[in-house]
N, C-alpha and C positions, 0 to 999 in steps of 0.2 A: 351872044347871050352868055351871062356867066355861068358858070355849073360850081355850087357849092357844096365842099365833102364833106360829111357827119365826120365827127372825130368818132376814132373807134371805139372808143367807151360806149360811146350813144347807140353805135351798130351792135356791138357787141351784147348790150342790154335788150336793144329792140327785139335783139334774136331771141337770146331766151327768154322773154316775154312771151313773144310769137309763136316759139316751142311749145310754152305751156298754154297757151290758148288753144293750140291744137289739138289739145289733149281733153278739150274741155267740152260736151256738148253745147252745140251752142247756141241752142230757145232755152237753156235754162238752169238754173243759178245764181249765181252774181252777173258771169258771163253776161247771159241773155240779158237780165238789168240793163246795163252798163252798153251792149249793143246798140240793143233801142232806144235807150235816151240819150247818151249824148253818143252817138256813132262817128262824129269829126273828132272828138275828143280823144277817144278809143284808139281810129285813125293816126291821127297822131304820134301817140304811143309807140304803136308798133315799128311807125315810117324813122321813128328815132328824134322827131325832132320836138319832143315835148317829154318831161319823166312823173310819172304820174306818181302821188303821194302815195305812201307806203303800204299804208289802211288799202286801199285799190290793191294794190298785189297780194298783201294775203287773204284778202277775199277771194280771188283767185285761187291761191293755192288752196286757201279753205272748199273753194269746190272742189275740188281735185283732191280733198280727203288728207291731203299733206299735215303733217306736224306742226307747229310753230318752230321747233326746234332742229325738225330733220334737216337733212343735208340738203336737201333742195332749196330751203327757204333761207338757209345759210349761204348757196350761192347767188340766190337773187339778190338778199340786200347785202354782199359787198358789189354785186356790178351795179344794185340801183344807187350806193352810194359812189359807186367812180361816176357813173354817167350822170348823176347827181353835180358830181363836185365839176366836171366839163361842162357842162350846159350851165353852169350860174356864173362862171366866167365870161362868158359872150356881153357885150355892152350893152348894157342898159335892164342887164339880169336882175342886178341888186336891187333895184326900184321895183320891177314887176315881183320880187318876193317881197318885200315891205308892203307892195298892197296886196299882195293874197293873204298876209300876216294879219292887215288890217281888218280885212274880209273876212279871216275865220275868226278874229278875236270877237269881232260884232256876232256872228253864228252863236259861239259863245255864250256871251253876252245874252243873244235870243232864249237861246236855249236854257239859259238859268230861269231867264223868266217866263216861261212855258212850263219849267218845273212846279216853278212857286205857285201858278194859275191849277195846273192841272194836281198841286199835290192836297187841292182843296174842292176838288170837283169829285163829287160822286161815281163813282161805274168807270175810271177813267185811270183804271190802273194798267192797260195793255199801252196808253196813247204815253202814259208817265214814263214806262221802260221804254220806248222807243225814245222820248224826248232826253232821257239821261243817257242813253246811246247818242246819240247825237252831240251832245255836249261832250262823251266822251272823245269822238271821234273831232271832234273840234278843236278839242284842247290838244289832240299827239299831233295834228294837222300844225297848230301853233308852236309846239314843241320844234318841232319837225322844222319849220321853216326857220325859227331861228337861227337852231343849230345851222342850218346852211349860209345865214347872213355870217355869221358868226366865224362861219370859216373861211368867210372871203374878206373879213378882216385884218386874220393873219392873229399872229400873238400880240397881244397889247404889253408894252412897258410898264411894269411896276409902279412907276410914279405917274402913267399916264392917267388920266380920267378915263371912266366909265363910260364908255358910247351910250347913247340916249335911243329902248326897244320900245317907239313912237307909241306916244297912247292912241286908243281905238276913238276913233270921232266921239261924239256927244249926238250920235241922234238916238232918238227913242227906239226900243225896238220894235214897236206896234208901226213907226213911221217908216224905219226901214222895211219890216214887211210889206208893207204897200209898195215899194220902189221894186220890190226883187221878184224873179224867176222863183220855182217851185223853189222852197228853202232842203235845210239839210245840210252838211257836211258833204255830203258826197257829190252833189251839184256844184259848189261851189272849189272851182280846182283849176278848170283853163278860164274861163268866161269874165275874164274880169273888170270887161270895159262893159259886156252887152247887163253884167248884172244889179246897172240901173237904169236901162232902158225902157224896162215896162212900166207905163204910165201908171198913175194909181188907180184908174178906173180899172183896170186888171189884173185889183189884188188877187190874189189865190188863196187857198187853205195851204197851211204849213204841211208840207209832205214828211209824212211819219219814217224815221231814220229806219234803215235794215240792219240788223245785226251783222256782224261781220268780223275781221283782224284775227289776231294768235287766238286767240282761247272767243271758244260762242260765248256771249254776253247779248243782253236785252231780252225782252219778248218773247224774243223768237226761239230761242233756249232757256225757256224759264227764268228767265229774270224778274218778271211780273208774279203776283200770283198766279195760280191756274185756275181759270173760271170752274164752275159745278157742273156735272156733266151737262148736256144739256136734255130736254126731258123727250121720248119716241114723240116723232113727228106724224104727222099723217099721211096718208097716201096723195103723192102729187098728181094734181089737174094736168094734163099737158097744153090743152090750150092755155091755164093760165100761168103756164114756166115759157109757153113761145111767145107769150105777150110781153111775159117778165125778159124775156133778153131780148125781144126786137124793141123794148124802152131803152134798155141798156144800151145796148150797141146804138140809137141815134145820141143817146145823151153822150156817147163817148165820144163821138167824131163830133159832135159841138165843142167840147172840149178841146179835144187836142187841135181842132183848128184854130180856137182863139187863144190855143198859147198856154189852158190851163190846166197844166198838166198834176199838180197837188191836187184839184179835185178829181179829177180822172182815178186818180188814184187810190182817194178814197172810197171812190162810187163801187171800182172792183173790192175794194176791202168788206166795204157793205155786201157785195152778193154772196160773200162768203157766211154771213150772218142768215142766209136767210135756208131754204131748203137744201138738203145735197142731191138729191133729185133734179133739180133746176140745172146747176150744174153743168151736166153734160150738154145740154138744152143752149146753154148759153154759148158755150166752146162751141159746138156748130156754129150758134148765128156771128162769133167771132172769126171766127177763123174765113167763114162767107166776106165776110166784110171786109177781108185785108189786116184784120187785127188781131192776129196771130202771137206778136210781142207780146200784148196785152193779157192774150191767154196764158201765155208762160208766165209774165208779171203775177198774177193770179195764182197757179200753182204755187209759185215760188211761199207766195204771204200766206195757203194755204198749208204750208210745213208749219206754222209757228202755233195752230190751232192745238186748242187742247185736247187731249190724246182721244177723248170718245170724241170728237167732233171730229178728229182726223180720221179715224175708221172711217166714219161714218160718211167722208167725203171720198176718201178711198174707197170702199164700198159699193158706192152710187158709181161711181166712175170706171169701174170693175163690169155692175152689173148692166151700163148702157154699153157695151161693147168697146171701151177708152184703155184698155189693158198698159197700151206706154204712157197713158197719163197717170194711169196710178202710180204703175212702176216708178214716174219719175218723181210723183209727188211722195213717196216711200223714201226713195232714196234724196231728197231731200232734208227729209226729217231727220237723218242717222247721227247728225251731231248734239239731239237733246240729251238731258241727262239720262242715264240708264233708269230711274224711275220712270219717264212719263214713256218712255218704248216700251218698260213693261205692260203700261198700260194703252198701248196703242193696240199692242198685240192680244192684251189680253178683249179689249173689243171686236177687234176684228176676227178673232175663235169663236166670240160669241157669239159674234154675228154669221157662224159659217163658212167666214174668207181664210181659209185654210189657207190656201193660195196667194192672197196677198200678204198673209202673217209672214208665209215662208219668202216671200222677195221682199219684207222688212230688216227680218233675221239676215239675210244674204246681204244684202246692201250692209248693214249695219258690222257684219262678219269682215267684209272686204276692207272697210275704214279706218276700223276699229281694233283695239288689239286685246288676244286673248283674254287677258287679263280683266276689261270692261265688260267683256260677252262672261265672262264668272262673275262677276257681280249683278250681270243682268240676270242668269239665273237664278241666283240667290234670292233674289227677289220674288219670288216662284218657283221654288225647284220641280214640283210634281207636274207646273202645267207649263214649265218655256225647258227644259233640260232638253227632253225629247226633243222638240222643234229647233233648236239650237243646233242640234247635233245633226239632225235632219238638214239642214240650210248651210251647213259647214262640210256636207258630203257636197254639196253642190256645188260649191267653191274651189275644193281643192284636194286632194288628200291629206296634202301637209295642212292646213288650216285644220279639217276635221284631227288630225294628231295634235296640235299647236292646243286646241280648242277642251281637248279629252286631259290634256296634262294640266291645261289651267284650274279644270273643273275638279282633279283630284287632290290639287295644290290647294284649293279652295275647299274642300268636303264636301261637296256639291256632288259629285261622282265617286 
């Protein structure tokens, strides 16, 4: 049998890949994402024998609270670009990156026109940012892959002709939808024989893009408008929240057994729409059932809600005994603007969650730097200074200093 060696580039990158996945909790995030849907793809990765597009590593780093700019994310992409420039050498490289080129230009392509549908549909301003996140992440996807044809070219001759960056087929995109796996940017990466395999009778609903890369953009960071609070709800039935998730949960495992996973994922998008009471209701009969991912998937989309609907699902999940779901769903949220945390926190005061205000304020302290937690202030000085300073003793001592000199830099203190 032969035994074939990674070049050390490939090892070299897989490692601190691996590194920082370690670092990373992992039901929840991008991470979790990325785990449970494509897990061979992930595999991959790490094994060194695949390099995953770039968008995917600072999503990563983005859980991890990382910079765009710090030192860490400086050293991933010069080793994703050596292990980059090793792995497209291998034979028959250049081809498999002309059709993932092709594959994202169609995404694309979709995605424009997804824009154009949804930039004329009522109430459908949350589905609009996700779909121009996608297109974004589509187009640095096609950026991206050039540049690497482009380098295994070599330097072209002054008088030579211009290489020909193949156009993207002529199918419709309504027709490719029907041919593909759950859509997205982010689905499409290794898969690129199996993603015309599904028959049309197995169209799917287009899976809404997650924010991600250097800086938060879409939705999920206010990219969208932010919805109107929304108005007190009423006291929940518990028979009719255990009815509401043992629907859920059979219509999920229908799903994901036939493959469709864009509705799956709408279906969790919807229970967020409906009580936060339910909730916790639901995450039991999830978690019974083996679908555990799915709960995390759910947290995760549950960060991007608007700042009284986040309380308020933090709240619920607080007050049915879920303490590390809120926790994690807090610390999710810490990459919005410092506007809608003021108002995250300022619901959850109002609401009495004292407690989970103060592991918003922590989480947000940890990620965040001085500088950001003074302008969150400022937005409030009489009712977030105190809690600020409160959640920054519980951090560090140097933070609570870090934190007291930003605030007097600022006039805030």
């Amino acid at each position: 049998m032969t035994v074939h060696q990674l070049p050390v580039e490939l090892v070299v990158f897989a490692g601190w890949l691996s590194e920082l996945a370690g670092r990373l909790e992992p039901g929840g995030g991008w991470y979790g994402v990325f785990a449970a849907r494509d897990p061979e793809g992930l595999r991959a990765c790490f094994d060194g024998t695949e390099v995953p597009p770039w968008d995917v590593v600072e999503s990563l780093l983005q859980d991890l609270g990382e910079p765009a700019d710090g030192p860490r994310a400086a050293r991933g992409r010069a080793l994703h670009r050596a292990a980059a420039a090793v792995h497209d050498r291998a034979p028959g490289a250049a081809e498999v990156l002309a059709e993932r080129r092709r594959l994202m230009e169609r995404e694309a392509a979709y995605a424009e026109t997804r824009i154009r549908t949804l930039a004329e549909t009522p109430g459908a301003a949350a589905e609009l940012a996700w779909a121009r996140d996608d297109l974004q992440r589509a187009r640095a996807r096609v950026a991206e892959l050039g540049a690497r044809l482009a380098g295994l070219q070599g330097p072209r001759r002054p008088d030579a002709p211009a290489p020909a960056v193949a156009p993207a087929p002529a199918v419709a995109p309504a027709r490719a939808a029907a041919r593909r796996r759950p859509r997205g940017a982010r689905y499409a990466w290794l898969d690129t024989e199996a993603a015309d395999a599904v028959p049309e009778e197995a169209q799917v609903v287009p899976e809404l893009p997650v924010g991600g890369g250097a800086a938060p953009r879409g939705a999920r960071f206010g990219g969208a408008p932010a919805a109107p609070a929304p108005a007190p709800l009423p006291a929940v039935d518990p028979g009719q929240a255990a009815r509401a998730a043992g629907n859920a949960v059979y219509a999920l495992r229908r799903l994901r057994a036939q493959g469709r996973g864009g509705e799956a994922h709408g279906l969790l998008c919807e229970a967020l729409a409906g009580p936060p009471g339910w909730l916790p209701v639901l995450a039991a009969e999830l978690h019974r059932a083996g679908l555990a991912a799915d709960w995390a998937t759910l947290l995760w989309e549950a960060a991007s809600l608007p700042p009284a609907r986040l309380a308020a699902v933090a709240g619920a999940l607080a007050d049915a005994g879920r303490p590390h779901d809120c926790e994690q769903l807090l610390r999710q949220g810490v990459a919005r603007p410092v506007e809608e945390l003021a108002g995250a926190c300022a619901a959850l005061l109002a609401e009495g969650h004292q407690a989970e205000a103060g592991a918003l304020l922590a989480a947000f302290l940890r990620v965040r730097t001085p500088e950001d937690a003074a302008r969150l202030a400022a937005l409030d000085p009489a009712g977030l200074t105190a809690p600020l300073l409160a959640a920054a003793r519980t951090v560090s001592p140097a933070r609570e200093r870090d934190l007291l000199h930003a605030l007097r830099v600022a006039g805030t203190a």
